[in-house]
C-alpha positions, -999 to 999 in steps of 0.1 A, spaced: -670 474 -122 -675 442 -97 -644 457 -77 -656 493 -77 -689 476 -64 -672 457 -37 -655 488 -24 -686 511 -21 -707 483 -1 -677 476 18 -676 516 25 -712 517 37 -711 489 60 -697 510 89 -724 538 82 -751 509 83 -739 496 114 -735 528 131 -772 536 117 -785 505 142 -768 515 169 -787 532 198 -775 572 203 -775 565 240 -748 536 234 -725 562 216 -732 587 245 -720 560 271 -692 549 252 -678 583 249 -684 593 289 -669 614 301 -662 639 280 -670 667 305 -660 672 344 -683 651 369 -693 663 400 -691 647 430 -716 661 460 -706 661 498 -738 668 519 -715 683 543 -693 714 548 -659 713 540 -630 692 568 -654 666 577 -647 626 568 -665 626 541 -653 651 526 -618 639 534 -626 608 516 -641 629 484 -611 640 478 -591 614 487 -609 597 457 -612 624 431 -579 627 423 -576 588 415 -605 590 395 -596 619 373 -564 597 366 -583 570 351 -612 587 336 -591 619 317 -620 646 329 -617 665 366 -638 652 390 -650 679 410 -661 683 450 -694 701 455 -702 704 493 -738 712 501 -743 710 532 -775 715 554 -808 693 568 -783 661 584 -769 659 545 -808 655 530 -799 686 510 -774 680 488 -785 643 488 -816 656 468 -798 676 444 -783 643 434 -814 622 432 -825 647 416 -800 652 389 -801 632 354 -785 597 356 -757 605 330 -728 596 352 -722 636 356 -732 640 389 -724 616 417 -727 615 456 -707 608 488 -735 590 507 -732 580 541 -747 558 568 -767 583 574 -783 601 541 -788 559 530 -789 545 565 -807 562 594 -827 596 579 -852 567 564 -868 563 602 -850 598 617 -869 621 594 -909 620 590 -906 636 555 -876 626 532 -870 647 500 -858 611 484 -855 578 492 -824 564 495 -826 531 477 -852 539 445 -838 573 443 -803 555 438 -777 534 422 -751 525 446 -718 521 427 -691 514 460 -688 513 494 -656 535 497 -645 534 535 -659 524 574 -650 541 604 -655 541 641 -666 571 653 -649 589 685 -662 602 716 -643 636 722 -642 665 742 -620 699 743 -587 684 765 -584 721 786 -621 717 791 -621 679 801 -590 686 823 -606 715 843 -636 695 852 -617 664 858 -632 641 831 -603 617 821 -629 589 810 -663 575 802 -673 568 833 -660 601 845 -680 615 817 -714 598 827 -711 606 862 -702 645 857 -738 644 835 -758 630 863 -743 652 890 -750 684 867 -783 676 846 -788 695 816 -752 715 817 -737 698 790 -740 697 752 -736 679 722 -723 687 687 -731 670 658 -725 668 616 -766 679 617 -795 664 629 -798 624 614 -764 619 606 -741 590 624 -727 616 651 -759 629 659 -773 594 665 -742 579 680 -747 607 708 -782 596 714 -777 563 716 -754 570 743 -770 593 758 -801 566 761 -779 540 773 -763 557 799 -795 574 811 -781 610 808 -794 639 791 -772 665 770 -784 696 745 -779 683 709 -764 714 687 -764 705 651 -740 718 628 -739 720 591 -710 694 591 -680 682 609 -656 704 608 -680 730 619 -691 709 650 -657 702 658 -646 737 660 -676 743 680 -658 716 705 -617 730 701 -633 766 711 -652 751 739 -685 764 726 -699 728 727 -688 700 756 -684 669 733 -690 652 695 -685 612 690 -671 626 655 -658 605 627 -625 598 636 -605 607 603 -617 640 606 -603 641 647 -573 620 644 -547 655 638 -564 670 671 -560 642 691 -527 635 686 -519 673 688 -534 671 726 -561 693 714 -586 670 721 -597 646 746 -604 610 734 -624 583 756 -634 559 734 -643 547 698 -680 539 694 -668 504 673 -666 471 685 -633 467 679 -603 493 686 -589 509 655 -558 500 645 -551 534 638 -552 548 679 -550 515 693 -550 533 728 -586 545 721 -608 519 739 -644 515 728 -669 525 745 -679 489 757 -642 489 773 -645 521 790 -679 521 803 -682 494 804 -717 497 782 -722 459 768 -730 459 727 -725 496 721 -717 496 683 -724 531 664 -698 531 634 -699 550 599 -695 543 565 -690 567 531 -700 555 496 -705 566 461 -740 568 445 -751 580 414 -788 588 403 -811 558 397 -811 550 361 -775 555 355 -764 535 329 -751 499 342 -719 504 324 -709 540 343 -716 522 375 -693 493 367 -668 520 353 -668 538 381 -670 508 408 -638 491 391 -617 526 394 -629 536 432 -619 500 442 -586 502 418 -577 534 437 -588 520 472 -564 489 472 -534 512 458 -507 510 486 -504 549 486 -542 559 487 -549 522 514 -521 532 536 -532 569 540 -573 561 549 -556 533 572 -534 560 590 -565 583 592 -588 556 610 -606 547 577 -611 515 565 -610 510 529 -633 489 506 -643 491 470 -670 465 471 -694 456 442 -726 480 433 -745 447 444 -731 440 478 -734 481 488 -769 479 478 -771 452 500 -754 471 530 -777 501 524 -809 477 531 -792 461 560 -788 500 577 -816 510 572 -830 482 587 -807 479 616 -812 519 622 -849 517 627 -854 503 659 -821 526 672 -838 558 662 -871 541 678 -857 532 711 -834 565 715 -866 588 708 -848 610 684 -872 623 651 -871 658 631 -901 666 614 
């Protein structure tokens, strides 16, 4: 009788357990058990969403569900950026934020649908990259523009003639054209696009005169002779076109700096554990010789860094942005 006892409150003890533990605990534990989406604020092409799906794949290893790429496009990325703040913090929806959704739109735009740090959790920085000043090569050839200073000088002799593509208005090529275009003292049209690939097409069918694009997503054209590069808005040359000088080089413009940098964020109140989850498998898959060796080759630089030190980055942009939107006089209302 003692034995049969013994067994039945050994039996329950699991059932009791289970009965004091949260339902949201067993929820996180078990995620994912569906596909997560991952929104790009851009159209398709561009660098970040090269770097999507240069991630994905790695993730959906790990994790056992698809990781899917949504691009929404539209309003400098604010668009699909809201849909993400927007979205329940369950780990199924994340974002492919960039320097400028979480950087620059803070001071750019005079209404923001969201705000980029309460709206948030940043889970990794996933890559940085210089940014490239280019133009169509038949186009730059014709009107004798071989480099920066060739560039500025054309501008001033013909005031007003030349335009300027950009990933939409507030992102990091929009502003990196009109910080050069304040520092040089030139004026150009800006022609916003919904994305990247877009804008550069609008420059390799000479419908626009030059983009300081992401340089991932111009790296194939360059080398192809397609396009024209005069120099990588960094501070440094990247490794990956080491020919490229920067802009201070070929100017020379002293301090010019205007790089990029992709990240994944998920909705604020995600649960701590997802975020670590997915921090540990972005950074896993970044410092993997096959995925680090092909964002090197493509001008990326990868990272993987903790949710703590991105969140720290995003406060240091948007600070450093401010007075740069400020002084070049950009603003959409």
């Amino acid at each position: 009788m003692l034995q049969r006892l013994r067994s039945l409150v050994l039996a329950l003890v699991p059932l009791m357990l289970a009965a004091t533990v949260p339902a949201t605990a067993w929820a996180q534990a078990a995620w994912p058990n569906k596909p997560v989406k991952i929104v790009v604020p851009f159209a398709p092409g561009g660098t970040t969403d090269i770097l999507a799906r240069a991630v994905a794949p790695e993730l959906a290893k790990a994790f056992g569900q698809s990781f899917v790429i949504e691009n929404k496009g539209g309003a400098g990325g604010n668009i699909g950026t809201e849909i993400v703040a927007r979205a329940a913090p369950d780990g199924y929806t994340l974002l492919m934020g960039t320097v400028g959704t979480h950087g620059i739109n803070k001071s750019l735009y005079a209404k923001l649908s969201y705000d980029p740090q309460k709206d948030f959790a940043p889970i990794t920085l996933v890559a940085g990259v210089p940014n490239v000043m280019v133009m169509n090569a038949e186009k730059a050839k014709a009107l004798g523009i071989n480099t920066v200073p060739d560039f500025i000088a054309y501008a001033r002799k013909h005031p007003g003639q030349l335009n300027m593509a950009s990933s939409g208005n507030g992102t990091s090529i929009h502003l990196a054209g009109e910080l050069f275009k304040s520092v040089t003292a030139i004026y150009m049209t800006h022609i916003p696009y919904t994305g990247s690939a877009p804008a550069l097409l609008g420059v390799l069918s000479d419908q626009v005169d030059v983009m300081f694009d992401n340089l991932p997503s111009s790296m194939a054209f360059i080398k192809a002779g397609k396009l024209k590069a005069f120099a990588v808005t960094s501070g440094q040359r990247s490794g990956a076109m080491p020919d490229v000088p920067t802009i201070e080089e070929a100017g020379p413009i002293k301090g010019f700096e205007a790089s990029s940098w992709f990240g994944l964020l998920a909705p604020a109140g995600t649960p701590p554990d997802i975020v670590k989850a997915l921090q540990r498998e972005t950074a896993k898959a970044l410092n993997s010789p096959a995925i680090k060796e092909k964002l090197l080759a493509q001008g990326a630089i990868p990272s993987g860094n903790t949710p703590e030190e991105f969140a720290a980055l995003i406060d240091a942009e948007i600070k450093k942005w401010a007075p740069v939107v400020k002084n070049s006089g950009a603003r959409v209302d």
